[in-house]
N, CA, C and O atoms as a DFTB+ gen file, in Angstrom:
560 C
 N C O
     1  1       2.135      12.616       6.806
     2  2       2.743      11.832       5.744
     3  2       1.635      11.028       5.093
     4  3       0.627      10.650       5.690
     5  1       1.991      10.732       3.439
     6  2       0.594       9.986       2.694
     7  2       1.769       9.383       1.869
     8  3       2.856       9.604       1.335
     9  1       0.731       8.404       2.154
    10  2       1.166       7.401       0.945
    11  2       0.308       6.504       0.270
    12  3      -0.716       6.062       0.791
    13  1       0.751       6.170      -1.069
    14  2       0.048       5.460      -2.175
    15  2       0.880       4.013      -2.157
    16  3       2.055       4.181      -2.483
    17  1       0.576       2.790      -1.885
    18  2       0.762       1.556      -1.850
    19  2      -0.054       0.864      -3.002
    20  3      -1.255       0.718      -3.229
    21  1       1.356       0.425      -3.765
    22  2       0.190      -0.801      -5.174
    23  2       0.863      -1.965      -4.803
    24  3       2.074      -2.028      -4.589
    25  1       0.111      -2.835      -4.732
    26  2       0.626      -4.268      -5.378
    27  2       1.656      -4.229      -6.805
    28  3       1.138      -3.340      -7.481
    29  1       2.559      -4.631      -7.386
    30  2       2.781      -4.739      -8.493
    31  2       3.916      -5.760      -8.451
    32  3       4.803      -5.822      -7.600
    33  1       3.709      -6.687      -9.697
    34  2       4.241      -7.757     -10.689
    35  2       5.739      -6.942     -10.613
    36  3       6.788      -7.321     -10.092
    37  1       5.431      -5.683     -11.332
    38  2       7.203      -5.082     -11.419
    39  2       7.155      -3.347     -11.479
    40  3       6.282      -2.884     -12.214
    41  1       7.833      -2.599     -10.922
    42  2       7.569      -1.492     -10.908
    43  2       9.358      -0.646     -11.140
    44  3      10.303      -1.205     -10.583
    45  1       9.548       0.283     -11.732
    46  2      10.791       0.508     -12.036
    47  2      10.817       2.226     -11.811
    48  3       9.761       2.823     -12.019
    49  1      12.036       3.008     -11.385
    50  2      12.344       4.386     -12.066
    51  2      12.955       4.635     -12.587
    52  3      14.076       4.402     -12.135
    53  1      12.920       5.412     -14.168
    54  2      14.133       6.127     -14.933
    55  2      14.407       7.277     -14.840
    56  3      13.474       8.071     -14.958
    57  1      15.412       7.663     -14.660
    58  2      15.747       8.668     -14.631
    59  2      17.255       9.345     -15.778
    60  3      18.452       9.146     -15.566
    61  1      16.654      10.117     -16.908
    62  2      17.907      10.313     -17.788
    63  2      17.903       8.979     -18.354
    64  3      18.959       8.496     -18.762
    65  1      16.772       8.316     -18.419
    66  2      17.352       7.467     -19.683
    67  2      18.301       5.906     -18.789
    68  3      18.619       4.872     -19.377
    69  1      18.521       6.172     -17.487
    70  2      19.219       5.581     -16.316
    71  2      18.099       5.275     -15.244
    72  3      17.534       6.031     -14.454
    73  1      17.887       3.197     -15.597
    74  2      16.945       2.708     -13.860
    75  2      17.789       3.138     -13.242
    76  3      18.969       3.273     -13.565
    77  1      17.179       3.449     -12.104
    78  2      17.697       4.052     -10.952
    79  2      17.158       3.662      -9.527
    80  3      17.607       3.818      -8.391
    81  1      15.641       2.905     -10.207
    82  2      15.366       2.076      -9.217
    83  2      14.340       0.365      -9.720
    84  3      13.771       0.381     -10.811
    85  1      14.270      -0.496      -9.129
    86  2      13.381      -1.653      -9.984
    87  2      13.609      -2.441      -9.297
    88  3      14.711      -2.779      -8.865
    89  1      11.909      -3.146      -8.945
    90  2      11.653      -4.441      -8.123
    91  2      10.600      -5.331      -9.295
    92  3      10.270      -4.853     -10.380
    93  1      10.204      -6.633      -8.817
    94  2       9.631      -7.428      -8.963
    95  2       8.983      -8.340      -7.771
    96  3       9.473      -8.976      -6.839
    97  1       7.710      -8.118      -8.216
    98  2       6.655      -8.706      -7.160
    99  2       6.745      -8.296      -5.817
   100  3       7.096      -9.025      -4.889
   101  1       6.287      -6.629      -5.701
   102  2       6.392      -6.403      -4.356
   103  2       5.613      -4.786      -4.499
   104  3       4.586      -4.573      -5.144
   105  1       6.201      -4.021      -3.919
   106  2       5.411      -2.690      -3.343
   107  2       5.305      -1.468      -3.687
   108  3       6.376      -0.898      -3.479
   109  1       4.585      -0.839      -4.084
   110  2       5.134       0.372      -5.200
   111  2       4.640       1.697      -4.296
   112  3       3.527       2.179      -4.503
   113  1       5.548       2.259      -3.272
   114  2       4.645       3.027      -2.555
   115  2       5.385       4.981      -2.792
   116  3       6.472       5.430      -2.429
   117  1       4.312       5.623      -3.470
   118  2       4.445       6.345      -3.827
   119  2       4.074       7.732      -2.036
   120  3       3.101       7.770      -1.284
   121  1       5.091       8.401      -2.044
   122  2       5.122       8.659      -0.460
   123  2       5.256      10.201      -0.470
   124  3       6.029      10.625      -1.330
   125  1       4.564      11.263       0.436
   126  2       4.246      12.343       0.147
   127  2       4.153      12.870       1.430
   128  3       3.477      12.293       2.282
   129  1       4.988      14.301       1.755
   130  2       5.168      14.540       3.351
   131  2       4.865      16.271       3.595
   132  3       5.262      17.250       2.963
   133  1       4.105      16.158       4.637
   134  2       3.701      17.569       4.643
   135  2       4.384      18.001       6.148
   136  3       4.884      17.297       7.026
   137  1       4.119      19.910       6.020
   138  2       4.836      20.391       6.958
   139  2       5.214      19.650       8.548
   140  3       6.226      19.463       9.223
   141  1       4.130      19.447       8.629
   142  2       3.980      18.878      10.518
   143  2       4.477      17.289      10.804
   144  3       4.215      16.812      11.908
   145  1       5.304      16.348       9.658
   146  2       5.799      15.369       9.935
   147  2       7.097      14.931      10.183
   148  3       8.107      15.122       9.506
   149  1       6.951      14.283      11.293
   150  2       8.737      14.267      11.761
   151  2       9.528      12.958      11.515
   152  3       9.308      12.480      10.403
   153  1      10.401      12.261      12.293
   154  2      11.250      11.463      11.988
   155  2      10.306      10.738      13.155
   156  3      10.948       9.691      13.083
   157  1       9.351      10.453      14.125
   158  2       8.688       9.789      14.682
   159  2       7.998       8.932      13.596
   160  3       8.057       7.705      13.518
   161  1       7.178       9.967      12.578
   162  2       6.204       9.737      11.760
   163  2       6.617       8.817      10.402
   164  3       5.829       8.221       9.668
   165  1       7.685       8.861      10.321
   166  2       8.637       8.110       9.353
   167  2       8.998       7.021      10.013
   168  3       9.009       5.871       9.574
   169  1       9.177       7.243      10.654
   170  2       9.127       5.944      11.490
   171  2       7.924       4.761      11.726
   172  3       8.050       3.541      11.825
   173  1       6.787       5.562      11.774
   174  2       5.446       4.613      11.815
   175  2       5.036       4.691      10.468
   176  3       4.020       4.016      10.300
   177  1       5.477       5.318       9.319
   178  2       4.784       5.046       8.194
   179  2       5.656       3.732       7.785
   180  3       5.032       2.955       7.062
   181  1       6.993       3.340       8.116
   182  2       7.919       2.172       7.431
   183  2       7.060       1.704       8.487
   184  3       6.027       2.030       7.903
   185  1       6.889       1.501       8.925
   186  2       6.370       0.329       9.967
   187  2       4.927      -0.422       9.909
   188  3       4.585      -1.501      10.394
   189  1       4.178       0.567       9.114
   190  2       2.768       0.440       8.322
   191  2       2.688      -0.039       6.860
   192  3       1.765      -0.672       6.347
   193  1       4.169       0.509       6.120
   194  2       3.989      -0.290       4.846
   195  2       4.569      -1.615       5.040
   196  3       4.033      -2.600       4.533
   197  1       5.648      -1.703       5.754
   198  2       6.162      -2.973       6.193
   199  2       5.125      -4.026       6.194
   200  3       4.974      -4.945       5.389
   201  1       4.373      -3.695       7.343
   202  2       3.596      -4.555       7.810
   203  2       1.746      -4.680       7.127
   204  3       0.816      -5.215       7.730
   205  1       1.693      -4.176       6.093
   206  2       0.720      -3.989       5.751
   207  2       0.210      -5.089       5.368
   208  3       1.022      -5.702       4.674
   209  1      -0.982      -5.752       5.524
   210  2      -1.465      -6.890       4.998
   211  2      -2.022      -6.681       3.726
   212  3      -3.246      -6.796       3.659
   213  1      -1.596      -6.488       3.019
   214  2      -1.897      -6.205       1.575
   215  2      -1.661      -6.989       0.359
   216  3      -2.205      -6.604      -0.676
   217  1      -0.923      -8.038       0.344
   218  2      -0.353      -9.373      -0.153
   219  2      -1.185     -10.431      -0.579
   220  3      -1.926     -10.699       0.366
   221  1      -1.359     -10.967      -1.290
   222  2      -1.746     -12.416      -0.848
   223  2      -1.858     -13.254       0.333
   224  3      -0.968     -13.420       1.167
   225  1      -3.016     -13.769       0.343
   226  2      -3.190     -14.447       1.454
   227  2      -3.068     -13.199       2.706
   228  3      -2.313     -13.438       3.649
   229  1      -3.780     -11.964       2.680
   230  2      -3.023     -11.135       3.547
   231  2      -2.123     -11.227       4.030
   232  3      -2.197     -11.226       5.258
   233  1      -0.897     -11.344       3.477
   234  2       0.170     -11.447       4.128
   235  2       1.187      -9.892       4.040
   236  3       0.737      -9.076       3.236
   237  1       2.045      -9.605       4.542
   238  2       2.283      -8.373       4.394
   239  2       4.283      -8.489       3.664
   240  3       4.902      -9.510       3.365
   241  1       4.724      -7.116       3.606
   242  2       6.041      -7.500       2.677
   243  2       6.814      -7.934       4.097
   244  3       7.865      -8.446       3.712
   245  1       6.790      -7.960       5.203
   246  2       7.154      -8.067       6.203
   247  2       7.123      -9.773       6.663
   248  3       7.824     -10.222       7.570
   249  1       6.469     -10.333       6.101
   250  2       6.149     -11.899       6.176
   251  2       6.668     -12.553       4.849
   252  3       7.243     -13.641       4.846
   253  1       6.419     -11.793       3.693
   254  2       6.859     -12.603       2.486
   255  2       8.665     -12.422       1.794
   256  3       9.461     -13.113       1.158
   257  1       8.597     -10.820       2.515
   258  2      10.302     -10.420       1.918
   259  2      10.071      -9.696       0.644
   260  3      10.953      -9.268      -0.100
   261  1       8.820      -9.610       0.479
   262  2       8.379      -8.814      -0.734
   263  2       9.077      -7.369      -0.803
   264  3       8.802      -6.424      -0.063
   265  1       9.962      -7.377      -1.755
   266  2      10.811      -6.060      -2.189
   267  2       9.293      -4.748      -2.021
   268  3       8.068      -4.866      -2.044
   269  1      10.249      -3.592      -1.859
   270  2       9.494      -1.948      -1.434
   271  2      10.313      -0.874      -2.657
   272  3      11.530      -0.796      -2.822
   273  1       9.400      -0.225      -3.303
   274  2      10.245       0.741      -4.656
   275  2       9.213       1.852      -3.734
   276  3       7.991       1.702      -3.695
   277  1       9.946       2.983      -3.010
   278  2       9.788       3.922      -2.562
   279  2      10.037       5.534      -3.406
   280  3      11.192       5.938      -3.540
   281  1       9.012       6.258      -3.866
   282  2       8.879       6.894      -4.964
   283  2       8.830       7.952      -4.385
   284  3       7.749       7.897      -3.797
   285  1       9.502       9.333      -4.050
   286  2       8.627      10.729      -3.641
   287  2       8.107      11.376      -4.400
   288  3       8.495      11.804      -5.487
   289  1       6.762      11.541      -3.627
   290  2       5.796      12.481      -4.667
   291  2       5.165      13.342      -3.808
   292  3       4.208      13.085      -3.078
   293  1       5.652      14.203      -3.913
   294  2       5.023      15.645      -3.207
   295  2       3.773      16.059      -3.840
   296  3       3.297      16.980      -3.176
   297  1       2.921      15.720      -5.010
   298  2       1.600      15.863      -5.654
   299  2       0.783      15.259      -4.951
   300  3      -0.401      15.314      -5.283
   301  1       1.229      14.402      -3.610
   302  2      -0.056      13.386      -2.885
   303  2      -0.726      14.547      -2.273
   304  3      -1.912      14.427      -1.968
   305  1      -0.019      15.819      -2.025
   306  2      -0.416      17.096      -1.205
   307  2      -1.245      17.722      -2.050
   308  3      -2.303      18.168      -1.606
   309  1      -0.926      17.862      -3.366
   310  2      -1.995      19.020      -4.153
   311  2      -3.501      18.788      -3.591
   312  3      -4.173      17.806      -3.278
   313  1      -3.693      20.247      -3.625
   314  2      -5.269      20.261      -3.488
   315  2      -6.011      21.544      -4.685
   316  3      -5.776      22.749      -4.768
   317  1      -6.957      20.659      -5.490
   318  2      -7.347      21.210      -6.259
   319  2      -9.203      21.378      -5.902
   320  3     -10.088      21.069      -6.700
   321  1      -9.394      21.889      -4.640
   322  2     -10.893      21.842      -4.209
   323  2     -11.330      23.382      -4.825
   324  3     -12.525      23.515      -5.088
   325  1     -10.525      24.422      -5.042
   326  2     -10.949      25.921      -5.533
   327  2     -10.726      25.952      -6.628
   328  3     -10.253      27.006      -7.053
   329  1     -10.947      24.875      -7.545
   330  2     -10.621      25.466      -8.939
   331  2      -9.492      23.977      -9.571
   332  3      -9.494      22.850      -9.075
   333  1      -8.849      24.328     -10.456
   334  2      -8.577      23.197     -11.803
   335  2      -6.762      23.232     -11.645
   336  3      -5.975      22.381     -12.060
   337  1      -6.422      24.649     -10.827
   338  2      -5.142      24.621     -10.411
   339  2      -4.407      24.313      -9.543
   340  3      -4.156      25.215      -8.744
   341  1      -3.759      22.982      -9.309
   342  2      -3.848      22.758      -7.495
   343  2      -2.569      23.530      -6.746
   344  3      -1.480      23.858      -7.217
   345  1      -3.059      23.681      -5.535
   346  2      -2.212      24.331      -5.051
   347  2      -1.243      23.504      -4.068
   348  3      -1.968      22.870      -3.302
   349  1       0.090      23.269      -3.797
   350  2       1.222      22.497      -3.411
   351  2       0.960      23.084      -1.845
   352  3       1.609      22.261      -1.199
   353  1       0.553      23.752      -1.143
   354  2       1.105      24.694      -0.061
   355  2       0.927      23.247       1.111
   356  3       1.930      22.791       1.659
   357  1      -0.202      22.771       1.315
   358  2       0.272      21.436       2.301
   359  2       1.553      20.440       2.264
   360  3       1.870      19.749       3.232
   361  1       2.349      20.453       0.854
   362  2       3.176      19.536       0.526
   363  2       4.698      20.421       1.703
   364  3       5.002      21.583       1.970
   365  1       5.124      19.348       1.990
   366  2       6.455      19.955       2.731
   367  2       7.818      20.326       2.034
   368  3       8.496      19.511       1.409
   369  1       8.103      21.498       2.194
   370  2       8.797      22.120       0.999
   371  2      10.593      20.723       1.220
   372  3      10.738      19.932       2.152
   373  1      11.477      20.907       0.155
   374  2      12.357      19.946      -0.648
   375  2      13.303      19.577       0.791
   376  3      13.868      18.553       1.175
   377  1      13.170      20.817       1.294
   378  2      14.742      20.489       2.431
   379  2      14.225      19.787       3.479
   380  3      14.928      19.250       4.336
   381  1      12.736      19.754       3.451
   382  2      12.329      19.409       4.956
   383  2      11.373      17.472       4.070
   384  3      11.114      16.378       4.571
   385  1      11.273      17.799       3.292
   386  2      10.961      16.580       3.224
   387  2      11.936      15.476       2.529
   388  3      11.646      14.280       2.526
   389  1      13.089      15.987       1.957
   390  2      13.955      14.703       1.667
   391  2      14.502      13.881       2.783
   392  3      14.617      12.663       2.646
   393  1      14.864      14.526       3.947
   394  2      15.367      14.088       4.761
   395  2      14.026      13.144       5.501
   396  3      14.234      12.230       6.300
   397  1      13.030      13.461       5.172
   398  2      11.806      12.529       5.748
   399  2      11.823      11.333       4.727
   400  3      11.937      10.163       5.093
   401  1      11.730      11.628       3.740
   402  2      11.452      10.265       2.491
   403  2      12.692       9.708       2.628
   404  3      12.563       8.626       2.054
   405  1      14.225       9.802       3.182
   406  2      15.191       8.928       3.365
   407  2      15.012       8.340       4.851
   408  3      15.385       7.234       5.241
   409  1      14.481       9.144       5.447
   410  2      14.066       8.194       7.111
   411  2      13.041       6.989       7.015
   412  3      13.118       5.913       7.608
   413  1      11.991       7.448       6.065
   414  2      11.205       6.267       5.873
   415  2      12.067       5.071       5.274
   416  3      11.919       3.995       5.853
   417  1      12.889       5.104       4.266
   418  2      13.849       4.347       3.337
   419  2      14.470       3.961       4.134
   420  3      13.906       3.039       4.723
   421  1      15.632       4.247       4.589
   422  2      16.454       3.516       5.777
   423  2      15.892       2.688       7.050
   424  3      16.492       1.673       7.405
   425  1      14.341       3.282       7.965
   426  2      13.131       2.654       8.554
   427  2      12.911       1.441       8.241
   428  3      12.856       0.532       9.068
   429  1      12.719       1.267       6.662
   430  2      12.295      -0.001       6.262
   431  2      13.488      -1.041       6.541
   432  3      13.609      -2.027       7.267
   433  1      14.435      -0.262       5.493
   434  2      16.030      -1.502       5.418
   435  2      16.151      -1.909       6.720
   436  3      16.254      -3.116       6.936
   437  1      16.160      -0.905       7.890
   438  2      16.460      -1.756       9.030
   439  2      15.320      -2.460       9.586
   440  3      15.514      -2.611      10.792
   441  1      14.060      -3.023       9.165
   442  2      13.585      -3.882       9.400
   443  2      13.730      -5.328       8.585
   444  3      13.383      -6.488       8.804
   445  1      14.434      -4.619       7.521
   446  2      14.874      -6.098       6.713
   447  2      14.131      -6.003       5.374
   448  3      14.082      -6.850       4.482
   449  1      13.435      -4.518       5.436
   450  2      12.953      -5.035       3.879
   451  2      14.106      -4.708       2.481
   452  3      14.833      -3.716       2.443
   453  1      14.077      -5.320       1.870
   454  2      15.094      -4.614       0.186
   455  2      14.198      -4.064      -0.432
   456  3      13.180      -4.625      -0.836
   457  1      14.598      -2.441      -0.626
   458  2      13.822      -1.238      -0.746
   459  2      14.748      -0.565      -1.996
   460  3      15.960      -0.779      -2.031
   461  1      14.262       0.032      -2.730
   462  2      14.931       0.616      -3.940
   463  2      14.197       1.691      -4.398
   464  3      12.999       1.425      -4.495
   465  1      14.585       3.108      -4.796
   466  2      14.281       4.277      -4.738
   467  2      14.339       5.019      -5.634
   468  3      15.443       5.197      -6.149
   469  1      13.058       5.797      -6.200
   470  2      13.545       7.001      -6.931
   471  2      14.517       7.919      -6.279
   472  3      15.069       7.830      -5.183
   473  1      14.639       9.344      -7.752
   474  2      15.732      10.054      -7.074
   475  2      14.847      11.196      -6.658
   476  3      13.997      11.522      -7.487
   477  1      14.890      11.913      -5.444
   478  2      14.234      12.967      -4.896
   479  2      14.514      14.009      -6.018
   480  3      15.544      13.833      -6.669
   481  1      13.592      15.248      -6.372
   482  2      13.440      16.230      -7.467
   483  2      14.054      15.626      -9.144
   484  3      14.506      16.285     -10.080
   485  1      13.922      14.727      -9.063
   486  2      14.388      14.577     -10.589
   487  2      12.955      14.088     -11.025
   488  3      12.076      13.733     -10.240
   489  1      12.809      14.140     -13.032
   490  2      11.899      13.911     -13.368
   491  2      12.147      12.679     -13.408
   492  3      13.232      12.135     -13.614
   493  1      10.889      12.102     -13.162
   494  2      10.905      10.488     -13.326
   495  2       9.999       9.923     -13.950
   496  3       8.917      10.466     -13.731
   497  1       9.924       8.793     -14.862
   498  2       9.252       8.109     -15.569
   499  2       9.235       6.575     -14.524
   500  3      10.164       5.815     -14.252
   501  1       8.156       6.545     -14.221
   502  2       7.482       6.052     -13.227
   503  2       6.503       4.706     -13.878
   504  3       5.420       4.909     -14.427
   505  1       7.256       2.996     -13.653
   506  2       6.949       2.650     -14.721
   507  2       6.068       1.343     -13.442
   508  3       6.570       1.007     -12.369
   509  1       4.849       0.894     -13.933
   510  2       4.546      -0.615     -13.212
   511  2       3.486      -0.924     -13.525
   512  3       2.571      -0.250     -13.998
   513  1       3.593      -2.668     -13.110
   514  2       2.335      -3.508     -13.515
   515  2       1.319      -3.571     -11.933
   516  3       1.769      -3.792     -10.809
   517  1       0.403      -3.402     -12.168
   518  2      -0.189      -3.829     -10.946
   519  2      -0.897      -5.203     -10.660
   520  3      -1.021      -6.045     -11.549
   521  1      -1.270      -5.355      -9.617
   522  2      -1.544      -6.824      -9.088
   523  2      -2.585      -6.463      -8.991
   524  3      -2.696      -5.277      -8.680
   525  1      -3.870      -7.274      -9.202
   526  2      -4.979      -7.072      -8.465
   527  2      -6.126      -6.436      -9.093
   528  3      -7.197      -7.004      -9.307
   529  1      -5.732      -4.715      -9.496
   530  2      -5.403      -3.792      -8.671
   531  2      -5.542      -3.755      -7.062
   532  3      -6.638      -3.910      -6.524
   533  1      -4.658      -3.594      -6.521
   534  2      -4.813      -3.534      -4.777
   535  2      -3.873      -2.420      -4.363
   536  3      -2.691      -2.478      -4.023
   537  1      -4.809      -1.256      -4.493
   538  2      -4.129      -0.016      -4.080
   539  2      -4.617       0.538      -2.838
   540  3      -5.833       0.438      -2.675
   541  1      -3.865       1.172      -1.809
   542  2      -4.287       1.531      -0.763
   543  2      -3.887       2.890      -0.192
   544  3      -2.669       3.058      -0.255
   545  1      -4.528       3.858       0.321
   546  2      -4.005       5.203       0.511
   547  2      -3.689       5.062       2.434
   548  3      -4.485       4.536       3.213
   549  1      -2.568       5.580       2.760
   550  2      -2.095       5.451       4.189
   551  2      -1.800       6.878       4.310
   552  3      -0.910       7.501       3.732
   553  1      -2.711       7.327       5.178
   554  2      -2.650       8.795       5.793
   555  2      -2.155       9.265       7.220
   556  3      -3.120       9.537       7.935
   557  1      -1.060       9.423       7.779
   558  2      -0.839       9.504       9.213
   559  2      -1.102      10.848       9.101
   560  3      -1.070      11.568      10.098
């Protein structure tokens, strides 16, 4: 599992013209799951963005209550090392990874964070301010 963590002021998803998801001052973590990750691993990735000291004052969303906008993006997998076309084949195909990107989502809520979500396979317009910039890549 990979994930992309921003700081951001405000981060939102549309979908159809319809938010569908939107925080302010908190976590914009764009989350990406390949074949070999299970519901263990979803488990330690909410538990890593949770707790991430990435905040102000290093503090993490886990100390401040700082809202989580959880985005799936199966492109964290592309690999474009042979050429200009990337190829998806590490990314974990739709059936096996939605049910991972809602384990991470529910992971969090039951630690207490307020988490708000794109919609899995829809196009999304993917909107935010960043802080900082303070972006961080989390690779289990």
């Amino acid at each position: 599992m990979r994930a992309v963590v921003q700081t951001v002021g405000q981060a939102s998803v549309t979908v159809d013209g319809e938010v569908v998801g939107a925080i302010e001052n908190g976590l914009l973590v764009l989350l990406g799951v390949t074949h070999t990750d299970t519901a263990q691993t979803a488990q330690t990735m909410a538990r890593k963005v949770h707790e991430l000291r990435i905040l102000d004052g290093e503090r993490s969303a886990a100390d401040t209550g700082a809202p989580i906008l959880v985005v799936s993006q199966f492109t964290l997998y592309g690999d474009a090392r042979k050429g200009r076309r990337p190829s998806w084949t590490a990314a974990a195909p739709a059936e096996v990874a939605e049910p991972l990107v809602t384990a991470v989502v529910e992971a969090l809520r039951q630690r207490g964070a307020k988490v708000e979500t794109g919609r899995f396979r829809a196009h999304m317009l993917v909107q935010s301010t960043n802080i900082g910039p303070q972006t961080l890549l989390l690779d289990l």
